[in-house]
C-alpha positions as CSV (number, residue, x, y, z in Angstrom):
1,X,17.9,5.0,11.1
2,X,18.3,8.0,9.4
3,X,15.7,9.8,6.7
4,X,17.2,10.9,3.5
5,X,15.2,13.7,0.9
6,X,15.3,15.6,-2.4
7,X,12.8,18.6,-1.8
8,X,12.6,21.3,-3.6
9,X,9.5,23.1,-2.5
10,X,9.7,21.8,1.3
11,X,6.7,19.1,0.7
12,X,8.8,15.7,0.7
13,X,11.3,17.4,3.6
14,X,8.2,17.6,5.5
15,X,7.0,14.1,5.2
16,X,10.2,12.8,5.5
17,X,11.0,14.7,9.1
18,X,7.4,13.6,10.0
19,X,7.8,10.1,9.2
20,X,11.4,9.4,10.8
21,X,10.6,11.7,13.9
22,X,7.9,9.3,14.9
23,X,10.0,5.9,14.1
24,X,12.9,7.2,16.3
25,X,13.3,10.7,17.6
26,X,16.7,10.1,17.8
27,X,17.1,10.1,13.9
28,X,18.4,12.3,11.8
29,X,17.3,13.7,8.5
30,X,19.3,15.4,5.7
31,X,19.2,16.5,2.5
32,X,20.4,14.5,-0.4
33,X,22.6,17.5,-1.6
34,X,24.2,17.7,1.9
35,X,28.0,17.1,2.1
36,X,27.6,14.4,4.8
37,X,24.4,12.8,3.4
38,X,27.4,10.0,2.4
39,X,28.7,9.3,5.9
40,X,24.8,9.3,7.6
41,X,24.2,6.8,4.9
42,X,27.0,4.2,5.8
43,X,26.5,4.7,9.8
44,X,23.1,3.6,9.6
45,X,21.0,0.0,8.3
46,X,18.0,1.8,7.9
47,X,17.1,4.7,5.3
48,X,14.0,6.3,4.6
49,X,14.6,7.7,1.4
50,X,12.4,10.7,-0.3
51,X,11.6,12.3,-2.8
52,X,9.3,13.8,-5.5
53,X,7.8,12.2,-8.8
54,X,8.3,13.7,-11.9
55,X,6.0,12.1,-14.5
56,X,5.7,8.6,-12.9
57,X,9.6,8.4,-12.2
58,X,12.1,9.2,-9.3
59,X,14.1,12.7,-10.2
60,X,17.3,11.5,-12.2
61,X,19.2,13.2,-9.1
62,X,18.1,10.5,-7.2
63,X,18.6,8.1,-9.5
64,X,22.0,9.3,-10.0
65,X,23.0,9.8,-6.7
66,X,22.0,6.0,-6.0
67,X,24.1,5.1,-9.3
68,X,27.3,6.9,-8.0
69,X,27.1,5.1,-4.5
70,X,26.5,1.5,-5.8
71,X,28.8,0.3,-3.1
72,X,26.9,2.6,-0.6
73,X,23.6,-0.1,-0.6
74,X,24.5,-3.5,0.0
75,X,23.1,-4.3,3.0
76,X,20.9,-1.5,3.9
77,X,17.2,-1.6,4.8
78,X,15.8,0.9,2.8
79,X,11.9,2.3,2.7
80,X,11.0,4.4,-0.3
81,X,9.0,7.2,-0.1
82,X,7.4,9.1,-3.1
83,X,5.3,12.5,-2.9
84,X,3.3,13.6,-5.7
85,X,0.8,15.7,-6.7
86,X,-1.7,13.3,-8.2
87,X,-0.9,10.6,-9.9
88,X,2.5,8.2,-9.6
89,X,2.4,4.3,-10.2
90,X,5.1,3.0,-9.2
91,X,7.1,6.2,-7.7
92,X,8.8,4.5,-5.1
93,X,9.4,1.3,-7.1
94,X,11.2,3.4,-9.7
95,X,14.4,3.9,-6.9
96,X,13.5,0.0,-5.2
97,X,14.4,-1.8,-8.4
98,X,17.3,0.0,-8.7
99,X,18.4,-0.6,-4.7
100,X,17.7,-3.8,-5.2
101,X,19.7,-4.2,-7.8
102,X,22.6,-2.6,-5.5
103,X,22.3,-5.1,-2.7
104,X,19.1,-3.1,-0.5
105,X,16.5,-5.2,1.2
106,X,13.3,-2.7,0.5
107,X,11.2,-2.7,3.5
108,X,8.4,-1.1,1.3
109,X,7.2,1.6,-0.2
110,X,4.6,4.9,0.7
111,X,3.2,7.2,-1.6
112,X,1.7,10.4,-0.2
113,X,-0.4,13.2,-2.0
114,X,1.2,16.5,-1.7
115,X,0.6,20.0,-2.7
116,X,1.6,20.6,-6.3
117,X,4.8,21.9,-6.7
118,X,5.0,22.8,-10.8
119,X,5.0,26.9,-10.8
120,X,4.9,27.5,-14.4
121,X,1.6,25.3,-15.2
122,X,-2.1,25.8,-14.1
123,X,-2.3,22.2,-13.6
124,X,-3.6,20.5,-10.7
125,X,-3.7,24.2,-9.4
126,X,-6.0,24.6,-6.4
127,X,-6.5,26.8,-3.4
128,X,-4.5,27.7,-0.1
129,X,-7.3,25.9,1.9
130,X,-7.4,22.7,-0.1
131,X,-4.0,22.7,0.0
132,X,-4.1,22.7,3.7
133,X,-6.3,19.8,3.6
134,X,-4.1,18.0,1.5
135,X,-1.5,18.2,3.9
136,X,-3.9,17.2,6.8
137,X,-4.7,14.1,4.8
138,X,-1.2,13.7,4.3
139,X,-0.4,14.0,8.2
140,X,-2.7,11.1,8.9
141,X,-1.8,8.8,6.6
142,X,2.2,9.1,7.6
143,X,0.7,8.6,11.0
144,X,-0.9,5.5,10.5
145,X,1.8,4.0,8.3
146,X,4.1,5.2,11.7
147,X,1.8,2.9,13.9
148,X,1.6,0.1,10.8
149,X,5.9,0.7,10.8
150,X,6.3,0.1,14.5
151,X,4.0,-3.0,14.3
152,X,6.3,-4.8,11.8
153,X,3.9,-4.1,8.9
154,X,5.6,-2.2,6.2
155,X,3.3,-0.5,3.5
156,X,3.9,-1.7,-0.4
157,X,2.7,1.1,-1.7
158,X,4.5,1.6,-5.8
159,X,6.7,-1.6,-5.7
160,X,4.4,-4.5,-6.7
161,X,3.7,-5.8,-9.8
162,X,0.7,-4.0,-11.0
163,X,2.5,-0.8,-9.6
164,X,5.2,-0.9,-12.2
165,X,3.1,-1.6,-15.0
166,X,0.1,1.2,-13.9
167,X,3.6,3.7,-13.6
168,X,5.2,2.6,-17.2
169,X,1.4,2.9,-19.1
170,X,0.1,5.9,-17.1
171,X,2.9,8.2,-17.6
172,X,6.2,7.2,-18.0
173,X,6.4,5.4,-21.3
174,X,4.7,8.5,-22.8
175,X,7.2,11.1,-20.7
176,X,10.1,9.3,-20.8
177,X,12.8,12.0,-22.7
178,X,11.9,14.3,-20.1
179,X,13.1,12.2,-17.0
180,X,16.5,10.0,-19.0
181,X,18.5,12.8,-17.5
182,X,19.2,16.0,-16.3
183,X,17.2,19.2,-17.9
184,X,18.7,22.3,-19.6
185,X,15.3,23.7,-20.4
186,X,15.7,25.7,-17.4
187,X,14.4,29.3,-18.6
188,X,15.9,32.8,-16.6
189,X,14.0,36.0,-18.2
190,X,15.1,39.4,-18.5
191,X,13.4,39.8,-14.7
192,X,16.8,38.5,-13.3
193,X,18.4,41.2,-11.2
194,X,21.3,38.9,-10.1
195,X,20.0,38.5,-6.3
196,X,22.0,35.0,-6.3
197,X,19.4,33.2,-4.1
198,X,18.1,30.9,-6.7
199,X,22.3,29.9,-7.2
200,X,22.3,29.6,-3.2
201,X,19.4,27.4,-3.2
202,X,20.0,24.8,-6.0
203,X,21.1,21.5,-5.2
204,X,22.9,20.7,-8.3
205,X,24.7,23.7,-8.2
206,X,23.5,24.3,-12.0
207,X,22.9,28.1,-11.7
208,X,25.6,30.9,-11.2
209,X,26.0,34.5,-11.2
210,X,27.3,36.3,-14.1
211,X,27.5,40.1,-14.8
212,X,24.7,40.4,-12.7
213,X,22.2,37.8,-13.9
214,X,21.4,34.1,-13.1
215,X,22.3,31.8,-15.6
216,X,21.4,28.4,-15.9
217,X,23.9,25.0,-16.7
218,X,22.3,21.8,-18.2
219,X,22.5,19.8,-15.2
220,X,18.7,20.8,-13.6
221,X,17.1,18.0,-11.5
222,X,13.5,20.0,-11.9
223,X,12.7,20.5,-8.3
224,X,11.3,23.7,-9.0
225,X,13.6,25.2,-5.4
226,X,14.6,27.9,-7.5
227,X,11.1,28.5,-9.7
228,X,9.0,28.7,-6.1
229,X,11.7,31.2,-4.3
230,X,12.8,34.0,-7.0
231,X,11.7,37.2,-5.6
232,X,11.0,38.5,-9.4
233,X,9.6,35.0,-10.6
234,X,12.4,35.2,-13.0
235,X,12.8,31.5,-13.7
236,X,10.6,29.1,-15.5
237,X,10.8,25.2,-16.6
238,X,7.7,23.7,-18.3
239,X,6.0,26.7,-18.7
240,X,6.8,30.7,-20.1
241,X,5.3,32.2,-16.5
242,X,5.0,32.0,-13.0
243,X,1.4,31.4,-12.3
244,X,2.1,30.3,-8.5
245,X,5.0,29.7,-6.2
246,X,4.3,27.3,-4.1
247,X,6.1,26.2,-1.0
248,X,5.3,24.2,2.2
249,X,5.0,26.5,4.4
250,X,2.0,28.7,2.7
251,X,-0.1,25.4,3.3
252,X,1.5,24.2,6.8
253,X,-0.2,27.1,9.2
C-alpha cells in the first residue's frame, strides 16, 4: 500500500498520512509532485490517492498526472480520497471514472470536511477553534472508515450514481472553465521582494524568480501552497487580497 496526495495547505497530506498509517504502518506516503511518486506507484497494488476539490472536481493536476500514467493503473486497487471545505458531490468519483477507465478496480471513495484553504475569499471563513473542531471531526471519521477498511467494508462516499449527478448540478456544470485546465490567473503584487519560497514550494514548478520578483507561468494547479506561505501575502488567485493564510498546522495543536 502506499498513500499518494496533492496538498497545498497541509489538510489532505494530513488525512492521507492518518489514513494509510492506520491501514499499514509500514506504508509510505508521498507527494504527487515527488520524483519517485512514479516508482512507489508501480511497487505497490494498493493506492490511497488524495487530494482537494476545487468546485466539485479533482485539481486538473491530478487529473493530469492520472492521464500521463495511463499505463501506470491497470491493475491497481485504488481508494479515492477527496477533502473539501464544504460542499463536493462526487469529488472522489471525479478521479474513479477516470481510473476506471485506465484499468483500476476502485475500492471506494471518502470525503472528509477540512479547514478551508481559499486565502483570497471570505468564504466559508471561520475561526481558529472551529477549525480545530473540524479537524477533530475529521480525525474520527478517518478513524472509523480505518476500522470499516480493515473489516472489508470500503466507504462509497462520491462514486455512486446520485453522487455524480449531485457534483455535475451543484457546482461543476456551473464552474466548469475554471477547472478544464491549468490557471494563469495567478496574481503576484508589487509586495513581492523576490524571497523565492513561493518558487520553492510550488508543485508545478509554475513560478520563478526574475530580477528579484516572483513571477507566475500559466501552468497553476490552484492549491493555494504558495497564497498560504508568502511572508508578504504577495500572491493572490480568486481574489485581489489575502484575507487569511491558512495552513494545517494553525488548526492541528
Amino acid at each position: 500500500m502506499v498513500g499518494v496526495y496533492l496538498s497545498g495547505t497541509g489538510n489532505t497530506k494530513h488525512c492521507i498520512e492518518k489514513l494509510t498509517g492506520l491501514l499499514d504502518s509500514t506504508a509510505k506516503t508521498v507527494p504527487l509532485e515527488s520524483k519517485n511518486v512514479v516508482e512507489e506507484i508501480e511497487k505497490n497494488i494498493e493506492i490511497i490517492l488524495g487530494y482537494s476539490t476545487q468546485f466539485s472536481n479533482a485539481p486538473y493536476m491530478v487529473r493530469d498526472f492520472i492521464k500521463q500514467n495511463k499505463l501506470l493503473w491497470n491493475g491497481k486497487k485504488v481508494f479515492c480520497v477527496a477533502t473539501m471545505g464544504a460542499f463536493s458531490g462526487d469529488g472522489a468519483g471525479c478521479t474513479a471514472r477516470l481510473l476506471k477507465k485506465y484499468g483500476a478496480t476502485i475500492l471506494g471513495g471518502l470525503h472528509i470536511k477540512m479547514p478551508d484553504s481559499v486565502c483570497d475569499s471570505k468564504l466559508l471563513k471561520k475561526t481558529v477553534e472551529q477549525n480545530r473542531e473540524i479537524v477533530v471531526e475529521a480525525d474520527k471519521k478517518i478513524e472509523r472508515v480505518a476500522e470499516q477498511i480493515k473489516a472489508g467494508k470500503y466507504p462509497r462516499e462520491g462514486i455512486t450514481f446520485f453522487a455524480h449527478i449531485a457534483g455535475l448540478f451543484g457546482q461543476r456544470l456551473w464552474f466548469y472553465g475554471k477547472t478544464t485546465g491549468y490557471s494563469d490567473k495567478l496574481k503576484i503584487s508589487e509586495n513581492c521582494v523576490g524571497c523565492g519560497l513561493c518558487a520553492s514550494l510550488c508543485p508545478m514548478e509554475n513560478i520563478s524568480v526574475k530580477d528579484g520578483k516572483a513571477v507566475s507561468g500559466n501552468r497553476c494547479t490552484m492549491c493555494y501552497r504558495c497564497i498560504s506561505s508568502c511572508p508578504q501575502k504577495a500572491i493572490t488567485l480568486v481574489g485581489d487580497e489575502v484575507k487569511e493564510q491558512c495552513r494545517f498546522e494553525r488548526y492541528s495543536s
